[in-house]
FIVO-877372 format. One record per residue: chain; residue number from 0; y, z, x of N, C-alpha, C, O in turn; residue in three letters. Coordinates in steps of 0.001 Angstrom, whole numbers, padded with zeros to 6 digits, m for minus. Layout:
// FIVO-877372
KEKE   chain   resi      n_py      n_pz      n_px     ca_py     ca_pz     ca_px      c_py      c_pz      c_px      o_py      o_pz      o_px   resn
KEKE       A    NUM         Y         Z         X         Y         Z         X         Y         Z         X         Y         Z         X    ALA
...
// end
This chain:
// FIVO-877372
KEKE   chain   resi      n_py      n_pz      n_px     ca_py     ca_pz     ca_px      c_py      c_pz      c_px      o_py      o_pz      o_px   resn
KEKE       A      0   m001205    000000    000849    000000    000000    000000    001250    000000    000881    001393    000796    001810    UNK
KEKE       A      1    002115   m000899    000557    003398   m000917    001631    004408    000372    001028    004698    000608   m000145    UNK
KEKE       A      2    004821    001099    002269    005824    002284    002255    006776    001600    001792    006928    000461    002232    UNK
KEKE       A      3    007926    002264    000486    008724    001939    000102    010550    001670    000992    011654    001517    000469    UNK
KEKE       A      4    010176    001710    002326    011154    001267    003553    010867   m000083    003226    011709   m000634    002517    UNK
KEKE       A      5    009607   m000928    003669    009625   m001993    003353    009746   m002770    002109    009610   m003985    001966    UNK
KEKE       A      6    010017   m001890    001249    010581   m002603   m000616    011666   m002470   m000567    012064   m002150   m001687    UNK
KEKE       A      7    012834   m002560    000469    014298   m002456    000111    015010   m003090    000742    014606   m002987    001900    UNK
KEKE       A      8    015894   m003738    000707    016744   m004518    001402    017793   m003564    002346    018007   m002387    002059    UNK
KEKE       A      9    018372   m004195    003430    019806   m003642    003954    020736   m005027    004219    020563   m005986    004971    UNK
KEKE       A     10    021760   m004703    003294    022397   m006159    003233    024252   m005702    003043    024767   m004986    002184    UNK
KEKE       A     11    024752   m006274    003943    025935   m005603    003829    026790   m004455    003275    027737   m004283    002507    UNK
KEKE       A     12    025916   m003725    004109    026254   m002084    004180    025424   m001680    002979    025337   m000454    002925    UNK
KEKE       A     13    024851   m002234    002099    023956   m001857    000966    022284   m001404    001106    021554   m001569    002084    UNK
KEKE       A     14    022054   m000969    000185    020672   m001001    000044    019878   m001030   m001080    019759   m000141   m001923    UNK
KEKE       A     15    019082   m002630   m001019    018937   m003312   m002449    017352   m002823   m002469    016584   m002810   m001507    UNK
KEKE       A     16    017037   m002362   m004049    015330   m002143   m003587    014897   m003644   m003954    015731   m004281   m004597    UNK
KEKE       A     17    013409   m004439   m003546    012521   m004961   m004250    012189   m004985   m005425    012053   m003849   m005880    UNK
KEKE       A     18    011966   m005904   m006232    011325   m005980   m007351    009925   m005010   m007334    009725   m004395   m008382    UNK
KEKE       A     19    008904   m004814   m006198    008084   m004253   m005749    008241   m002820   m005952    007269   m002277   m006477    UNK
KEKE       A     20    009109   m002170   m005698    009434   m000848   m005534    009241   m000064   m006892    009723   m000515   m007932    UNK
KEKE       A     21    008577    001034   m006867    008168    001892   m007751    009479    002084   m008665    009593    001943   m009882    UNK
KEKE       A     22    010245    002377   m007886    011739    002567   m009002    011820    001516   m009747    011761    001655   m010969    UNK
KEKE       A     23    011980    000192   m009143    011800   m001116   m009908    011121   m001149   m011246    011547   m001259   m012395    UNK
KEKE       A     24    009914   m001016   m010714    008542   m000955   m011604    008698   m000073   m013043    008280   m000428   m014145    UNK
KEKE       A     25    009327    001020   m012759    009525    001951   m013860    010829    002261   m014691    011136    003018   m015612    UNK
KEKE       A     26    011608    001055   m013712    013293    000722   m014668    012444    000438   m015857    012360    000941   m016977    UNK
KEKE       A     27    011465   m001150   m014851    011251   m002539   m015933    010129   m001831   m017108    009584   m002517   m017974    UNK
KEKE       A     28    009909   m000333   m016950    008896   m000098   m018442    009743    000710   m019365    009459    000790   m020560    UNK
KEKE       A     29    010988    001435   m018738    011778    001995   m019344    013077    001161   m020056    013734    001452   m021055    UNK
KEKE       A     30    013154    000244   m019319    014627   m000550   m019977    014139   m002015   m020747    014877   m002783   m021364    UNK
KEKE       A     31    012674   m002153   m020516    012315   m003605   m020765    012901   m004804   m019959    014050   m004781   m019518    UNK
KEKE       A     32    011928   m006002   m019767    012731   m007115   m019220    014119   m008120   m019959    014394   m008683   m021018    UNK
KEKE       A     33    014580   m007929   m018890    016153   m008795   m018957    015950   m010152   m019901    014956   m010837   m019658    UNK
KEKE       A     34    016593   m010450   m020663    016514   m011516   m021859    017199   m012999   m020581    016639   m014089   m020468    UNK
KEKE       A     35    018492   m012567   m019796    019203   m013592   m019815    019315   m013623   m018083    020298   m013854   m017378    UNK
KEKE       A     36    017990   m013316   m017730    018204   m013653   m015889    018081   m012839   m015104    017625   m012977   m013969    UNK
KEKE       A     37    018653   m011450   m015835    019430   m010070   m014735    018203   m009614   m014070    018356   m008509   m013550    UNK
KEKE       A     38    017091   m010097   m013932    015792   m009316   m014002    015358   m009175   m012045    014178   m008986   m011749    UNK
KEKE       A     39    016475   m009296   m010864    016158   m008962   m010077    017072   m009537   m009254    018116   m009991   m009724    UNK
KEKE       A     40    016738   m009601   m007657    017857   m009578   m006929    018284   m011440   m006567    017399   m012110   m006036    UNK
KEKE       A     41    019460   m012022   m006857    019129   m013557   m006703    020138   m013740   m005254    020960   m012882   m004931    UNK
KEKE       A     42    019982   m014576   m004740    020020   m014994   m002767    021692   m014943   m003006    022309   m014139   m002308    UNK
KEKE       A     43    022554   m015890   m004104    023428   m016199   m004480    024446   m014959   m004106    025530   m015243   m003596    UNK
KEKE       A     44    023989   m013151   m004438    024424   m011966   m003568    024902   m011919   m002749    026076   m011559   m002658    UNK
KEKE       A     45    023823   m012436   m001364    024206   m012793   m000109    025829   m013248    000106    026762   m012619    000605    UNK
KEKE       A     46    025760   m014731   m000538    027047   m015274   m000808    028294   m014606   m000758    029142   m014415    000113    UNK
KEKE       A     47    028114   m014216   m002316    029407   m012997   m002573    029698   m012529   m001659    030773   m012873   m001168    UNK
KEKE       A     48    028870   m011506   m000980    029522   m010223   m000252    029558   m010847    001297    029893   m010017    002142    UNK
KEKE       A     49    029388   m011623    001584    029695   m012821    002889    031121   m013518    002963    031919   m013567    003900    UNK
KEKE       A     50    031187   m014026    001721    032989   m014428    001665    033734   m013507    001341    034870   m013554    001814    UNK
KEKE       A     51    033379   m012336    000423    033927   m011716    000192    034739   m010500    001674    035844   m009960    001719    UNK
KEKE       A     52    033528   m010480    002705    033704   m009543    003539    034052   m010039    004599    034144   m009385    005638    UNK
KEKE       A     53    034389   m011717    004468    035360   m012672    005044    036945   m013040    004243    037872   m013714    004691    UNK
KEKE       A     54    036862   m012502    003248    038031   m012422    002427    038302   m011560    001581    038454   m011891    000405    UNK
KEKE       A     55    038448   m009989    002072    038769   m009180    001732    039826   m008849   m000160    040782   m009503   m000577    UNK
KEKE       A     56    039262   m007878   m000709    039705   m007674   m001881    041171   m006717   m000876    041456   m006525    000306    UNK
KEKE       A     57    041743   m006356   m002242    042970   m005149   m001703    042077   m003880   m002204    041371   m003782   m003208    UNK
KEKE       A     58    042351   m002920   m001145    041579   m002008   m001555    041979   m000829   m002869    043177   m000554   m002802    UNK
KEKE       A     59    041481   m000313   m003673    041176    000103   m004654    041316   m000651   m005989    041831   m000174   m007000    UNK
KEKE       A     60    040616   m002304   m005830    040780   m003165   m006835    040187   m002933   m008237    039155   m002337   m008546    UNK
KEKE       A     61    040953   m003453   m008882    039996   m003180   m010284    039235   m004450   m010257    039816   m005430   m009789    UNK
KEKE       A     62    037859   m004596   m010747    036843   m005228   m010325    036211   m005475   m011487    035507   m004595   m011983    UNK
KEKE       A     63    036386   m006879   m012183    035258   m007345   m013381    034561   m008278   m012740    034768   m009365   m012201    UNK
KEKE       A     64    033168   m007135   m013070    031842   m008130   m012304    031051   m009209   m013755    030487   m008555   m014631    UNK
KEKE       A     65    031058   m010143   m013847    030302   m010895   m014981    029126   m010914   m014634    028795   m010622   m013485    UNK
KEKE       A     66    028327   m011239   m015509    027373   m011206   m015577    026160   m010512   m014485    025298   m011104   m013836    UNK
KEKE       A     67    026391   m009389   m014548    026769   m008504   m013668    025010   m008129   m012933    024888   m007781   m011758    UNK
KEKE       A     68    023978   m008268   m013749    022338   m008585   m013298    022815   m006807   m012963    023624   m005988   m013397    UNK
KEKE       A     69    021612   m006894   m011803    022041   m005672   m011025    023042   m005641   m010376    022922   m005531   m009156    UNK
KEKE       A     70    024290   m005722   m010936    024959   m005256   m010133    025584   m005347   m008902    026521   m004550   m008854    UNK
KEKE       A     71    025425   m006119   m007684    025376   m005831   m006883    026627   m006696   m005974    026620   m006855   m004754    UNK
KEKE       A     72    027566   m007139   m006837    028740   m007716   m005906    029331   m006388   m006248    029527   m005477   m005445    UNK
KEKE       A     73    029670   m006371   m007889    030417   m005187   m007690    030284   m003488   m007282    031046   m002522   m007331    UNK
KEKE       A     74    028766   m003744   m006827    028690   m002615   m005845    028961   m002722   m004585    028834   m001721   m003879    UNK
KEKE       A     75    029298   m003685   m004146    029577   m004087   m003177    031539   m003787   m002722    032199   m003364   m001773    UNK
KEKE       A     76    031743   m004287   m003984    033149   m003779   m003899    033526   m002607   m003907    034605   m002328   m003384    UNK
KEKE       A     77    032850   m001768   m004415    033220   m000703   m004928    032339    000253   m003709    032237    001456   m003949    UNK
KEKE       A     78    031730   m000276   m002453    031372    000734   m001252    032638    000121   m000139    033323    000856    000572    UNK
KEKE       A     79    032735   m001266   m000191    033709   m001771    001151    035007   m001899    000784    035712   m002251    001730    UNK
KEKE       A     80    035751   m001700   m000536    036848   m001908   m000517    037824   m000901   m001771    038931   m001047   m002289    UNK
KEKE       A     81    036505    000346   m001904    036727    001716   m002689    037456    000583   m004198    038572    000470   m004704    UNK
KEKE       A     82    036342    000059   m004402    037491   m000862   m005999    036858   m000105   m007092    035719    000289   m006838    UNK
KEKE       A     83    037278    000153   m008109    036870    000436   m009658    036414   m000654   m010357    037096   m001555   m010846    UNK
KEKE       A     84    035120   m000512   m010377    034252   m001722   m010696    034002   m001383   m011921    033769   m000189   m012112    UNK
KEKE       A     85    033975   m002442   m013246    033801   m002436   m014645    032468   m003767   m014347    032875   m004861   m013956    UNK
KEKE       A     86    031064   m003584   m014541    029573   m004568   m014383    029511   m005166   m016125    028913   m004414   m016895    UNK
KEKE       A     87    029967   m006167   m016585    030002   m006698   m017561    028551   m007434   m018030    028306   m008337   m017230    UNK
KEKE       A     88    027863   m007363   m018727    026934   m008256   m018822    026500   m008099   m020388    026746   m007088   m021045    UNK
KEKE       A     89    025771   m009327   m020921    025286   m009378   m022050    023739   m008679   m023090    023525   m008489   m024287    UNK
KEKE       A     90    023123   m008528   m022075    022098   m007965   m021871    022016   m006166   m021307    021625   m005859   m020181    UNK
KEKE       A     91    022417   m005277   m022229    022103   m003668   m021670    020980   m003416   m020932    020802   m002367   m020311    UNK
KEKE       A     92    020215   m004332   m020972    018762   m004291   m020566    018948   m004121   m018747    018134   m003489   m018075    UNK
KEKE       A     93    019885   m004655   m018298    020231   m004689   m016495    020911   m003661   m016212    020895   m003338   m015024    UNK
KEKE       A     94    021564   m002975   m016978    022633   m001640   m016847    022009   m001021   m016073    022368   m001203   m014910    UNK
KEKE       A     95    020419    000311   m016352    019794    000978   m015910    019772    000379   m014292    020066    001147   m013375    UNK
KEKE       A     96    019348   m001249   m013980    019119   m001277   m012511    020200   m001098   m012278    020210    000002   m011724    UNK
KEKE       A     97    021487   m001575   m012348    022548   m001597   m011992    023195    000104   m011537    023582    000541   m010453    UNK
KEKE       A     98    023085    000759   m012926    023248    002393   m012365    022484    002760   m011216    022869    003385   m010228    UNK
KEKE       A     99    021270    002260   m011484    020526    002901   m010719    021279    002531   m008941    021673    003394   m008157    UNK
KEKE       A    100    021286    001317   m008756    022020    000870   m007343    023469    001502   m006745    023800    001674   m005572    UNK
KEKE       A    101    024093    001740   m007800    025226    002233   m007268    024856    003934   m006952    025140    004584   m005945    UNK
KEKE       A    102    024564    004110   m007446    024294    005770   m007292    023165    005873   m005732    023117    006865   m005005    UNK
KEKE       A    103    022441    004723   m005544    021639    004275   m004650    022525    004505   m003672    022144    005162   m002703    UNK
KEKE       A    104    023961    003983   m003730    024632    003597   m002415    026024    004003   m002695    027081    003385   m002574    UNK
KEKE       A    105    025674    005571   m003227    026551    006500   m003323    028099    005903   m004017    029137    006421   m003605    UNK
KEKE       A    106    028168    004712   m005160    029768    004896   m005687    029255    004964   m007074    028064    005211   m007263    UNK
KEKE       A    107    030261    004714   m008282    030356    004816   m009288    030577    003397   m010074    031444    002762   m009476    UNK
KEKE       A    108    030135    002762   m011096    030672    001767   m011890    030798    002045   m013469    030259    003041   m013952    UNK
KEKE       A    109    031413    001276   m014142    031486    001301   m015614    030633    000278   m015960    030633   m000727   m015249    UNK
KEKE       A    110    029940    000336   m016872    028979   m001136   m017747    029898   m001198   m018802    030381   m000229   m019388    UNK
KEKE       A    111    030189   m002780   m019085    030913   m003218   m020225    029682   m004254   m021141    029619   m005415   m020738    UNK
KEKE       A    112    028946   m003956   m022060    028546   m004971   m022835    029266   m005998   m023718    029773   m005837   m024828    UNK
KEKE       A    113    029178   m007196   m022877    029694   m008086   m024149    029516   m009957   m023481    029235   m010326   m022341    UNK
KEKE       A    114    029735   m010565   m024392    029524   m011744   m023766    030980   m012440   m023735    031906   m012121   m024482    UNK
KEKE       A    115    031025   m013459   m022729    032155   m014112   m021918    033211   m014289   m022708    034323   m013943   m022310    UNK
KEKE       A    116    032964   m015066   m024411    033560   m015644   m024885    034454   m014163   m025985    035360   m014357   m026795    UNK
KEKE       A    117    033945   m013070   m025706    034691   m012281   m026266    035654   m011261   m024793    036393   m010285   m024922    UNK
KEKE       A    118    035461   m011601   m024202    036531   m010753   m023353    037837   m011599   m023772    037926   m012806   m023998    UNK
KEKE       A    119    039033   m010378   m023814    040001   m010982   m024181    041179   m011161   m022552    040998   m010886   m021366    UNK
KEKE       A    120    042481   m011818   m023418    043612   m011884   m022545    043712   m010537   m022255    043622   m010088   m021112    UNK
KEKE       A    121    043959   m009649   m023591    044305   m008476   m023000    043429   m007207   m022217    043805   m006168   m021674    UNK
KEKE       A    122    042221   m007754   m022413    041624   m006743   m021754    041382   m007347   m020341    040895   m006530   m019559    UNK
KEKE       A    123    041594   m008505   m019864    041757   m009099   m018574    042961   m008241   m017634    042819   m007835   m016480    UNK
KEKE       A    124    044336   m008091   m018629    045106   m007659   m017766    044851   m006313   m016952    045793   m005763   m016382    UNK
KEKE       A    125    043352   m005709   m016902    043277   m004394   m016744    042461   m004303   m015647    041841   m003345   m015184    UNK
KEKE       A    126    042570   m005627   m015248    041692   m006076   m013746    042178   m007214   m012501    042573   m008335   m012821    UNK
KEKE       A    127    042106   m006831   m011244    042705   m007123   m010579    041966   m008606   m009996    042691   m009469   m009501    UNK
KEKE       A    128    040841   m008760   m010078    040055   m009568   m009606    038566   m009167   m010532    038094   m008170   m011078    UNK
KEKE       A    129    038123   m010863   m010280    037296   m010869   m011317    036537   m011470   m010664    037069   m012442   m010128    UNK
KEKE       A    130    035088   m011296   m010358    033834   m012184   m009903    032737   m011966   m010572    032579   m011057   m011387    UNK
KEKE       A    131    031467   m013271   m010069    030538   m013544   m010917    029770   m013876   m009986    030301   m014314   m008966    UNK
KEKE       A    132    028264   m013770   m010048    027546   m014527   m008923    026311   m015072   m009992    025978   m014670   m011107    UNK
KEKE       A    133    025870   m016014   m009246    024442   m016618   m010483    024804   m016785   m011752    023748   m016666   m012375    UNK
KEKE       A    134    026007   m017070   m012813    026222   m016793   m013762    026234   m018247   m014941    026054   m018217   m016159    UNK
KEKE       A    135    026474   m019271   m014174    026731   m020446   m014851    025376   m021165   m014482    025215   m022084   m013680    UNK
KEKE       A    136    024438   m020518   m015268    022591   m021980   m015076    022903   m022486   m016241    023300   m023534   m015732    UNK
KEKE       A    137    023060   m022650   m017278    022909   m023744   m018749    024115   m024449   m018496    024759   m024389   m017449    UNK
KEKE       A    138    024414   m025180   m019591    025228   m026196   m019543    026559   m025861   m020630    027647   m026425   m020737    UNK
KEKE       A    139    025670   m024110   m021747    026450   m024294   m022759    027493   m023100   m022148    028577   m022836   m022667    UNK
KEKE       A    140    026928   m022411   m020901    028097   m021360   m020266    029082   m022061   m019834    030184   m021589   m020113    UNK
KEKE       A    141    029076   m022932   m019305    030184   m023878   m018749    031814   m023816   m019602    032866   m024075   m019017    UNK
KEKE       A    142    031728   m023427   m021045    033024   m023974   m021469    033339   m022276   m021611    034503   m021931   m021405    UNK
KEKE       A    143    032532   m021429   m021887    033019   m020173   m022157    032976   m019949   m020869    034000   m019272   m020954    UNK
KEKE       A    144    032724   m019897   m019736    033490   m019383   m018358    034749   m019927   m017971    035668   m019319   m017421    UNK
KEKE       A    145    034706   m021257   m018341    036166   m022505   m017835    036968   m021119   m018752    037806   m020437   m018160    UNK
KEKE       A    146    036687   m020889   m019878    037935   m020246   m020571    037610   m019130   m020471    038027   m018636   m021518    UNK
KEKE       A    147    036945   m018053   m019688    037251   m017166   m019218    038137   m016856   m018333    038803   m015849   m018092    UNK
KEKE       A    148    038022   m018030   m017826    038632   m017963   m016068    040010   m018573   m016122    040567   m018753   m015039    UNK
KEKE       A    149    040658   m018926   m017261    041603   m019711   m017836    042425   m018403   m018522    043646   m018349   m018368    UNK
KEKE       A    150    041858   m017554   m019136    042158   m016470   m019732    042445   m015414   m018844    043100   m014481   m019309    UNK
KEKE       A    151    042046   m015356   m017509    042141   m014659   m016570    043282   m014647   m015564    043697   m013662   m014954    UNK
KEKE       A    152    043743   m015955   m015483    044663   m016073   m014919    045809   m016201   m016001    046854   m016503   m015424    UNK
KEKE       A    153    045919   m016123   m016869    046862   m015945   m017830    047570   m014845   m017943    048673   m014759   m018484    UNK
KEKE       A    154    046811   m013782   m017318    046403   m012398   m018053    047216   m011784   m016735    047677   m010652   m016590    UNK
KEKE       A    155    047236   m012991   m015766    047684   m012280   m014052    046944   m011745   m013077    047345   m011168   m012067    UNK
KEKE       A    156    045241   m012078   m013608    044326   m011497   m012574    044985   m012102   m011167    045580   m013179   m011175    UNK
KEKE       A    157    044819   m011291   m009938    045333   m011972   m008921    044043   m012900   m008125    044202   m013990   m007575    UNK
KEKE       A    158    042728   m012118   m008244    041773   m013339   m007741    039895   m013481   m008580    039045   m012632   m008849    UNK
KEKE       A    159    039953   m014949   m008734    038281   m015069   m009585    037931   m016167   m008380    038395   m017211   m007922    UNK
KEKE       A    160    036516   m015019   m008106    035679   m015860   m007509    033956   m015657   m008031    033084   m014790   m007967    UNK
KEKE       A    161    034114   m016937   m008524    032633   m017044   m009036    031594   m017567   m007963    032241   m017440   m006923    UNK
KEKE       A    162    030363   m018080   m007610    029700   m018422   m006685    028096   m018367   m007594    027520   m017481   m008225    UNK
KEKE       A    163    027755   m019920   m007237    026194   m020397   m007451    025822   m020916   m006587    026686   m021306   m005802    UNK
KEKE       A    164    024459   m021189   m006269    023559   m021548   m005609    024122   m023340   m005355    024168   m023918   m004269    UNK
KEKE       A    165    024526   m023958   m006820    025047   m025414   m006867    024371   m025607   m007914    023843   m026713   m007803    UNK
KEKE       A    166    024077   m025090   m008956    023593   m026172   m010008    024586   m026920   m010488    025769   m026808   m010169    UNK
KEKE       A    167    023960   m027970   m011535    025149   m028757   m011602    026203   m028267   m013224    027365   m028639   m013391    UNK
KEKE       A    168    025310   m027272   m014353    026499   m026809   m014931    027700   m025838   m014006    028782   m025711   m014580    UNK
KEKE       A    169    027597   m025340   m012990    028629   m024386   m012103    029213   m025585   m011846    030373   m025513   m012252    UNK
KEKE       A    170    028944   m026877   m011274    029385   m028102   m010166    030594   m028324   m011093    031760   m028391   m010703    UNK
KEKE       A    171    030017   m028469   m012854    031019   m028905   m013989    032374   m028128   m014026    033573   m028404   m014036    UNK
KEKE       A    172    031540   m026967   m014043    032685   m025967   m014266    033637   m025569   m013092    034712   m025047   m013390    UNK
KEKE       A    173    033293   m025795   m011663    033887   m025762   m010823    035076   m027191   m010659    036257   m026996   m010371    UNK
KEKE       A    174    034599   m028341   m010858    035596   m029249   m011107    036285   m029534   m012223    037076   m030470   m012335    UNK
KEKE       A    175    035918   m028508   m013308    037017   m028891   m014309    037841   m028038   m013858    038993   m028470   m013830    UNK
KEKE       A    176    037678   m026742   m013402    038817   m025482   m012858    039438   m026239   m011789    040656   m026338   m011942    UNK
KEKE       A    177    038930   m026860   m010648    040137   m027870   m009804    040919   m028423   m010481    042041   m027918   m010447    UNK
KEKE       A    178    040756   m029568   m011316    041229   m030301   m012087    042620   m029639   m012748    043707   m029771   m012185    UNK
KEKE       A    179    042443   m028835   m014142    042884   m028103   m014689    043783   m026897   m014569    044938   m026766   m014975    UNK
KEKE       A    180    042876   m025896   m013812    043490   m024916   m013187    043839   m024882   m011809    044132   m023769   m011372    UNK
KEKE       A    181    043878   m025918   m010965    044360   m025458   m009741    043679   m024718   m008723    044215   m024335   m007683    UNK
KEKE       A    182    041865   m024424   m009211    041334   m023952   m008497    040861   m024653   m006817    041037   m025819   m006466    UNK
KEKE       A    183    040371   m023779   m006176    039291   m024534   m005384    037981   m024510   m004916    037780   m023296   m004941    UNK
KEKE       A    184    037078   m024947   m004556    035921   m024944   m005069    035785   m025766   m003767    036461   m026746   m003453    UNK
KEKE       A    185    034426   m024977   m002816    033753   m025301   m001386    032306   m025174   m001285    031653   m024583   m002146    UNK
KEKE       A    186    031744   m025763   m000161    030443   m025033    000321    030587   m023552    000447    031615   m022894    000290    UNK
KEKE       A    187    029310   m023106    000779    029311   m021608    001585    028178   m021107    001982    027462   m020927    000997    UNK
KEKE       A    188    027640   m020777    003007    026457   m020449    003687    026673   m019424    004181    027774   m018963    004481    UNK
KEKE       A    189    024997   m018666    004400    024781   m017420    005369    023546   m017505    006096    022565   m018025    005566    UNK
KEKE       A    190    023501   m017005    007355    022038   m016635    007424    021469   m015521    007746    020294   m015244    007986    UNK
KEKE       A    191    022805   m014660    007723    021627   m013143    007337    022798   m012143    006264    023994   m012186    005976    UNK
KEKE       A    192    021746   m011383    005971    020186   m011148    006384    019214   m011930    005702    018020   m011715    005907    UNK
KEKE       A    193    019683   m013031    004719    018765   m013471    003996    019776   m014817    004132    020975   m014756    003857    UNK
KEKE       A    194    019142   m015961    004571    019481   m017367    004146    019556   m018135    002983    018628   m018599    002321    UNK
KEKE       A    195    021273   m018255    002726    021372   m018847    001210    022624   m019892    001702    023374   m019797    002673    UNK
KEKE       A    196    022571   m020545    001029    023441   m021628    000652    023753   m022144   m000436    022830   m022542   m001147    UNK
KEKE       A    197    025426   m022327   m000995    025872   m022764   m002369    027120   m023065   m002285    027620   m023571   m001280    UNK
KEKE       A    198    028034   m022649   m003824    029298   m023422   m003657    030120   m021764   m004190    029551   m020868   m004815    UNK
KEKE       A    199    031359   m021763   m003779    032311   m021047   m005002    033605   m021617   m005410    034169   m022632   m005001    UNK
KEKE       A    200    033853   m021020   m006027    034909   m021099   m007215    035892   m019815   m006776    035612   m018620   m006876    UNK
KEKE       A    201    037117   m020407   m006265    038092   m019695   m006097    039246   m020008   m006703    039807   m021010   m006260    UNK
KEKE       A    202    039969   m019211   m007944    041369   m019261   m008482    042172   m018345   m008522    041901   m017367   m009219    UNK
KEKE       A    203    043556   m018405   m007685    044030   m017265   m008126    045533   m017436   m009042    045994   m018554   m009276    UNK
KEKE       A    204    046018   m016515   m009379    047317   m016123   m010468    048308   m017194   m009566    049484   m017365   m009887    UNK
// end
């Protein structure tokens, strides 16, 4: 049986468990499996906290994480740049991992249930920066993120950075936000601790 050292990640300053890991194992009988994805750790992470820790938040940011899975950009923010992280997601079913990680790696977050197309202008203005990782796979998220992220900068968020792997509904939604909003939208690679490669989505106020 592998010691639970080897079921956990160490990934920028974090520590992510395995799907493997007994804690894992007994979220997924206590909270049930994730309806809409959140159901474990996706490479796309890496990403985030790579540009991110190449492009620093201001520190004590207010922090809307979308689609928030476990958690783990905006735990990320909320160990390297002391931010007040609000983990938004549609599915309560990811909350439990999500608590569970931050408390893992000693900070605090808020869970917000709700889906994209109901966050408002005004409850945008109550956040300083807004990110997403893995969040745009279908084709029908595409128009409710464009107008999330449209709503966001309305609102005066000062920075949204979303980031996928490259599928091609994100590709959509990343060039209609150039287009439209003025965003910009690049490659982005890592190779540790875990090798990923994709695109993000950067707009700011």
């Amino acid at each position: 049986m592998a010691d639970n050292n080897s079921l956990s990640r160490q990934m920028f300053g974090l520590t992510v468990r395995k799907n493997a890991h007994p804690d894992m194992r007994r979220l997924r009988r206590e909270a049930g499996d994730a309806s809409l994805h959140g159901n474990k750790f996706w490479k796309s992470s890496c990403l985030t906290m790579d540009y991110l820790t190449k492009n620093p938040l201001i520190k004590g940011a207010r922090v809307l994480d979308l689609g928030c899975g476990w958690g783990l950009g905006g735990i990320f923010c909320a160990k390297a740049f002391d931010a007040r992280v609000t983990s938004l997601d549609a599915d309560p079913s990811v909350f439990p991992f999500a608590q569970y990680h931050a408390e893992l790696n000693g900070v605090e977050i808020q869970t917000w249930q709700c889906r994209y197309e109901k966050v408002t202008e005004e409850a945008l203005r109550e956040f300083d920066a807004v990110i997403g990782t893995d969040i745009c796979f279908w084709d029908k998220l595409e128009a409710p993120l464009f107008n999330l992220t449209r709503r966001a900068l309305r609102a005066g968020v000062d920075r949204i950075v979303l980031v996928d792997p490259g599928r091609p509904p994100f590709r959509q939604l990343a060039e209609r936000a150039v287009e439209k909003l003025d965003a910009g939208y690049f490659e982005w690679q890592t190779q540790r601790p875990i090798k990923a490669k994709g695109c993000i989505l950067h707009a700011c106020a």
